[in-house]
Structure formats: C-alpha cells, structure tokens
N, C-alpha and C positions, 0 to 999 in steps of 0.2 A: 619236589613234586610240583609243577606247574600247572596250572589250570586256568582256563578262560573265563572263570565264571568275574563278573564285576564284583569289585569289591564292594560294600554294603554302603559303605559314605560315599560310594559315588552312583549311585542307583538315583539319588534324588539330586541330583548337583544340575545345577542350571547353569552354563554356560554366562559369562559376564556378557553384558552388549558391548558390539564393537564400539567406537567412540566414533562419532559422525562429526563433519565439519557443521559448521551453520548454516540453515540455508534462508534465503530471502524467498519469502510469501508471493508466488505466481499474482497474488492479487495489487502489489505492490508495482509492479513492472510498467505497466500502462502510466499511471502517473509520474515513474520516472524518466519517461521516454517524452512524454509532453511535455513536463518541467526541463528537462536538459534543450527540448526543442525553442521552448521560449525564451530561457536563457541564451542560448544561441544569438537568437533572432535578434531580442534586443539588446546584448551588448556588441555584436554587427552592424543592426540597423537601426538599431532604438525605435521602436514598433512602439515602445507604450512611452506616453506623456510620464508617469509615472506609478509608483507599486502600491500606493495606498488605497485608491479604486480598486486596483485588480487585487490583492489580498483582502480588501471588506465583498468583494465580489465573491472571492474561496471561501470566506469563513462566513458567509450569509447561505452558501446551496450546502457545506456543510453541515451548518446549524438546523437547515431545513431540513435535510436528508436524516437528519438523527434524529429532530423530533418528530415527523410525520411515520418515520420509520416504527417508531417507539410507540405512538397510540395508535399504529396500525396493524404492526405484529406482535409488538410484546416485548419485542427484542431491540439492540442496538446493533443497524444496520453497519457493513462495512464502508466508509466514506467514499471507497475508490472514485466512484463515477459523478459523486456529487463534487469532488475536487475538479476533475477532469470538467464536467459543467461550469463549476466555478472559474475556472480562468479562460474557459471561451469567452463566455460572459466577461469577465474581465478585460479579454483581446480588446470585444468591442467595444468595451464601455469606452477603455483609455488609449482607442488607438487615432492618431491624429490623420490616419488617410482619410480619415472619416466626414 
C-alpha cells in the first residue's frame, strides 16, 4: 500500500545549505584597483621617490578614519576610503614631478 503522505522525520528536515565559494567584500575592490594602479605606475615609471612617506601617509588617514570614526558613531568605521585618501596624499607627498 503506497501513499503520499510525508514521512514524519522528514516533516521537520531542513535542507543542508549548498556550500558557496568565497567571495571578496564589494568594499574591498576600490582599493585594490588603485593599489594595483600605483604599483603599476611606479615600477613602470617610478612616480614615487620612495614607500615610507607614502605608507605613514596610508597608516595616518587610516588611523584618523578609525578614531574619528569611533568617537563619532560608536562604531569602527570600514577604512576603504581613508586608505584610498591615504595614498593620494601619499602620490603627492613622494612624487618627484613635484
């Protein structure tokens, strides 16, 4: 005798989740599209005198970005933009066309 009716241990069965690859953060993209750009640049044209200006240059609008962030909203902001700030600022700091 067949019937349709669902068997009872599978009334509450939840489906396992499919397994997803990894994905890279939309937020992350911008930064690496300007990083790969400057790397470019200066191992092509060598744009910057050197990377110690322009890395205290990243890690000063980053450091800003997170504590202004922090006694402004409460929160820890995401750095993207202040990285992105920081190595313009760095272009110009260490750039010899200058």
């Amino acid at each position: 005798m067949a019937t349709d009716m669902p068997v009872l241990s599978d009334v509450g069965a939840v489906p396992a989740p499919a397994r997803r690859r990894p994905r890279l953060d939309n937020r992350y993209l911008p930064p690496l599209l300007i990083t790969s750009i400057l790397l470019t640049a200066h191992l092509s044209f060598g744009i910057l005198e050197g990377w110690e200006r322009t890395a205290l240059a990243i890690v000063t609008a980053i450091g800003a970005e997170l504590v202004m962030g922090r006694i402004t909203y409460g929160t820890w902001p995401h750095p993207a933009s202040a990285y992105i700030s920081g190595i313009s600022a760095g272009i110009l700091v260490r750039s010899p066309f200058v």
